[in-house]
C-alpha positions in Angstrom: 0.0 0.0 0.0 1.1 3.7 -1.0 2.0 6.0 2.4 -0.7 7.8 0.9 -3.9 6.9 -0.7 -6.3 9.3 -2.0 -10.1 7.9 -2.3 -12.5 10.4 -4.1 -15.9 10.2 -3.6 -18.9 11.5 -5.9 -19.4 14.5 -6.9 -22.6 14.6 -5.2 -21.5 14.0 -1.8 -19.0 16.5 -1.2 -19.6 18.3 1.9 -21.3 15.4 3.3 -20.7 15.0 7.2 -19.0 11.9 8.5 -19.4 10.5 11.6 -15.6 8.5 12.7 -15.1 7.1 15.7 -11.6 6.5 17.1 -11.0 3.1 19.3 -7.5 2.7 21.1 -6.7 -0.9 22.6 -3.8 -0.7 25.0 -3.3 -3.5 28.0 -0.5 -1.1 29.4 -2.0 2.2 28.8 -5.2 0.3 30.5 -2.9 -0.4 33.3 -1.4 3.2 33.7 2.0 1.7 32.5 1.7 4.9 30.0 0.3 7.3 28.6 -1.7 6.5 25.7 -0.7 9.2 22.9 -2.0 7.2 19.8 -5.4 8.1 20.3 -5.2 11.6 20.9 -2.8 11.8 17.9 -4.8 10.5 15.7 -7.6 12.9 16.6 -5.6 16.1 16.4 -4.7 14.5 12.6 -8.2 14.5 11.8 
C-alpha cells in the first residue's frame, strides 16, 4: 500500500458529514504503564 492513498468520492456528496469514531486498545496504557498518545494523535490529525 502507497503511504498515501487518495479515495474520491462522488461529486454529489461533497460536503457530506461523516461520523468517525476512534477506538485505542492498549493492555499497558489500560494499566497506567503509560500514557496512551495514539489516540489523541490520531484525533488532532483528523
Amino acid at each position: 500500500m502507497d503511504a498515501v492513498t487518495t479515495i474520491e468520492g462522488r461529486p454529489d456528496n461533497v460536503g457530506e458529514m461523516a461520523k468517525i469514531g476512534i477506538l485505542v486498545a492498549s493492555d499497558r496504557a489500560s494499566s497506567n504503564e503509560y500514557q496512551d498518545e495514539g489516540g489523541p494523535a490520531i484525533l488532532q490529525f483528523l
